[in-house]
N, C-alpha and C positions, 0 to 999 in steps of 0.2 A: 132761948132763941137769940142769934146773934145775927144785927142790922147792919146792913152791910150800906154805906153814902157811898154813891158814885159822882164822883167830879166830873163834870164835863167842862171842856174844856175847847173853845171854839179858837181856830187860827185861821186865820185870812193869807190867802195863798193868788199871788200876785203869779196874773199870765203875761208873761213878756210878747207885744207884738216884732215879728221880725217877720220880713220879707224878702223877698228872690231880690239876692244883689242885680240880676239881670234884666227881670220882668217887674218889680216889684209887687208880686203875686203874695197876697198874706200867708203864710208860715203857721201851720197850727201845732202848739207843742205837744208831742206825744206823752208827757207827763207832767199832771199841775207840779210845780218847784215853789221852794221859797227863794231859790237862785236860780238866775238866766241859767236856761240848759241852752246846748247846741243841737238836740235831741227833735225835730222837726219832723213830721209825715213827708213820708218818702222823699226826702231832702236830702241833699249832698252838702256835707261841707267839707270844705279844701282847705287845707291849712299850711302856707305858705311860709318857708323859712327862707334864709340866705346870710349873709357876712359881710364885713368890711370888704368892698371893693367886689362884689356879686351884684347881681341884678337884680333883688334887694337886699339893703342895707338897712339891717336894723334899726342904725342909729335914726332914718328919717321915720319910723313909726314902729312901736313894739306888736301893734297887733292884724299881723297876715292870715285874714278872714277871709272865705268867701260863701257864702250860702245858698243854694240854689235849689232852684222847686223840680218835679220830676222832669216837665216837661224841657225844662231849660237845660238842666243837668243833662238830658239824653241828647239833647244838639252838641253837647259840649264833648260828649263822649265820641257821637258819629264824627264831629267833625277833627278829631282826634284820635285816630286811633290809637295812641301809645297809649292811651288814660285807662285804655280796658284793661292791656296789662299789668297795668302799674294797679287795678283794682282787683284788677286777679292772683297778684302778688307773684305776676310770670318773670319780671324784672329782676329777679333776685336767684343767682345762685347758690345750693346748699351746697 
């Protein structure tokens, strides 16, 4: 008969709080991480690029975030309509 040890092995698994850049409404993450996800219940996050002499310039900050909760995300979208297609990926010629 052969005894089989099982290791257990316990990890602690850090929930990052993050809130609606706009409302500040808590943020719950859709999976425990041992790293910050961007990953939020029904959250939107915007990720803003730009250039030297653009309307942003990387060089004043590398990281163009925005996160926002459904309800805020959805004013964002009504009061925008190009964002739908830019989410429906209709902006783009094949």
């Amino acid at each position: 008969m052969i005894k089989i040890k099982k290791k257990i092995v316990e990890k602690e698994i850090k929930i990052f709080e993050v809130s609606c850049d706009n409302c500040d409404k808590k943020l719950k993450q859709v999976f425990a991480s041992e790293k910050e996800s961007l990953q939020y219940e029904f959250a939107l996050v915007i990720k803003f690029s730009g250039g030297y002499g653009m309307y942003i310039d990387p060089m004043m900050n590398e990281k163009h975030l925005g996160i926002f909760c459904k309800d805020c995300a959805t004013k964002l979208i009504d009061a925008f309509p190009g964002m739908e297609k830019i989410i429906n990926n209709e902006n783009w010629s094949e």
